[in-house]
N, C-alpha and C positions, 0 to 999 in steps of 0.2 A: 967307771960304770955309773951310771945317772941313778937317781932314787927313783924307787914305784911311785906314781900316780899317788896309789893310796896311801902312802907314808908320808907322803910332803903336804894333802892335802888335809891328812891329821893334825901333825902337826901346826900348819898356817891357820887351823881354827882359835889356835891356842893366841895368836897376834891380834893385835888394833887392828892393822892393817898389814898388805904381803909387799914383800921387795921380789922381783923374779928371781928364779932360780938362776940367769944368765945376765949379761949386760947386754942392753941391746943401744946399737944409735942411732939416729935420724939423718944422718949425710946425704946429701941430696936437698933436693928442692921436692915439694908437696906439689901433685897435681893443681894445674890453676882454676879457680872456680870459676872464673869469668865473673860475669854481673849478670842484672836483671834485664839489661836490654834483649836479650835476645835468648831466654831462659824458656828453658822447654820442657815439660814436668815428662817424668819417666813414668814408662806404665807397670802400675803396682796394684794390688787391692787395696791400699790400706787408703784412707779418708785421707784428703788435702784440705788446706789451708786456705789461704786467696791467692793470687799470684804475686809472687816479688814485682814492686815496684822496679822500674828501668833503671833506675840510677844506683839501685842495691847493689856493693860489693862486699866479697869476703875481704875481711881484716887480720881474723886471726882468732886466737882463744881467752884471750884476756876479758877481763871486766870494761865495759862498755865497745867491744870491739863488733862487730859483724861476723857472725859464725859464716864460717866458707862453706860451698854449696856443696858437702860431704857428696860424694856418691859412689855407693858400698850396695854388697849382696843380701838379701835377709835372706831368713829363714827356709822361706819359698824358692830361692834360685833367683828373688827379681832384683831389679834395680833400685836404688830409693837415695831419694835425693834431701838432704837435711831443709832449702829451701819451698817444700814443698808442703811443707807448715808453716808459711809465714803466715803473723795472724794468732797463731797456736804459740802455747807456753811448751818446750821442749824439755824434759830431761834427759839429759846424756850420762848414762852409766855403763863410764869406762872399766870393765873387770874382766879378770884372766878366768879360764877353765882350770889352772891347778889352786887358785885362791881360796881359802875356807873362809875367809869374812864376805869374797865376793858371794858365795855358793849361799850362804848364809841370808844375803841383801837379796840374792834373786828369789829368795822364795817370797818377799814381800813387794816385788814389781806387779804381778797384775793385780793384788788388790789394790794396792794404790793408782797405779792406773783405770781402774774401775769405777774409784769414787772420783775423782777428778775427770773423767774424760768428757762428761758433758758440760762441760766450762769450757771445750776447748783446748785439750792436753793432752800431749801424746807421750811416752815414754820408752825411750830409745835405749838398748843397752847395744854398745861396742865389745865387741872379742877380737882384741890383737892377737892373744896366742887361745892355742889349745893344753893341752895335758902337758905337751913334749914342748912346749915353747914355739910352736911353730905356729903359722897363720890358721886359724879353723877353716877347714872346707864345711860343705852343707849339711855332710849328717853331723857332723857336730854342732852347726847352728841347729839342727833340732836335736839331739839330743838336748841338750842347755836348755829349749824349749820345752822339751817334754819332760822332764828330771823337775824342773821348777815350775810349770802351769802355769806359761807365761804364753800369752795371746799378743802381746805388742810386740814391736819388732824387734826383733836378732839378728844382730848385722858382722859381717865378716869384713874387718878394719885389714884390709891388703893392702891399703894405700898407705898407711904410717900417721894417720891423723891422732890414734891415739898416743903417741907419743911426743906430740907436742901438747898434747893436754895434759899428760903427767910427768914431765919431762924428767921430773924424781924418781922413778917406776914404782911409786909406791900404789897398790892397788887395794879396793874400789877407790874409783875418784868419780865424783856426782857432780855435775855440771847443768844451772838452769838457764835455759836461753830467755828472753821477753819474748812478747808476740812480735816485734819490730825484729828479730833475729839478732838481738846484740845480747851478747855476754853481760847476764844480772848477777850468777854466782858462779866463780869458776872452780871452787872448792868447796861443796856442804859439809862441814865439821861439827861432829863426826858425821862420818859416813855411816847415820842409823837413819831409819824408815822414819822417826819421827820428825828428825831436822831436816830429812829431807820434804815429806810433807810441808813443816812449814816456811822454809822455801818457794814451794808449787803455790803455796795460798799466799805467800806475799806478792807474786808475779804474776796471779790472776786476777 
């Protein structure tokens, strides 16, 4: 028998950071990004970037590599494509629905994204799992959203991108892009609001 939601979520308040309750692996090959040749922005509301240059390709998650042109569900139902902030300084925060330190980070995304967004900055959180470890569907991207007063985007990771970003599973994992799309931090240590912040202000 599995534990309650609210018992594992008590608990993981109490850690640095959370290991999943399950093991999960990447087997397989990740969706290919393509390049910027023939890059086509998806239709979302949220504010773009400029468009990727033609000779852009994804590389991968490491430090100085080309982030791959993620494309995952927000909040809304729509499409959204990581490329579609080129230009823009990205944060990617990678965090589970059972996590207490994630739970804990999301309540400090929209004001940080607040005071940085007119610089050019957009702040991106990933959801691999929900409660039960499984992929979030969309009331669960807004629950997430509405639980933490988070107005930036909430995105449902069905594709496995997050687990080559943390291939540890250790969770939150905070991740800054450059405006060029290449991997500046692929690990903000710790994972607290103020390193993270400065971070965002050494990339902008």
């Amino acid at each position: 028998m599995s534990q309650s939601p609210m018992l594992f979520a008590a608990l993981a308040f109490g850690l640095a950071a959370c290991a999943p309750p399950r093991l999960y692996s990447s087997d397989g090959d990740l969706p290919d990004a393509g390049d910027g040749s023939n890059w086509l922005p998806p239709e979302n509301s949220w504010e773009q970037g400029s468009p990727p240059p033609g000779e852009l390709a994804g590389e991968g998650f490491g430090v100085g590599q080309v982030l791959p042109d993620m494309r995952l569900v927000d909040q809304f139902g729509d499409e959204v494509a990581a490329w579609q902030w080129y230009g823009m300084v990205v944060a990617i925060d990678v965090s589970t629905m059972w996590c207490g330190p994630c739970r804990g980070l999301a309540a400090e995304v929209d004001a940080t994204w607040a005071d940085y967004r007119d610089e050019g900055f957009v702040y991106l959180t990933l959801l691999p799992q929900d409660q039960g470890g499984e992929v979030p569907d969309l009331s669960d991207l807004n629950a997430w959203a509405d639980q933490f007063g988070i107005s930036a985007p909430v995105l449902a990771d069905d594709q496995g991108y997050s687990y080559q970003i943390v291939p540890d599973n250790t969770y939150p994992r905070i991740m800054i892009v450059g405006r060029d799309m290449r991997v500046r931090v692929d690990q903000v240590t710790p994972a607290e609001d103020s390193a993270i912040r400065a971070a965002i202000e050494a990339a902008l």
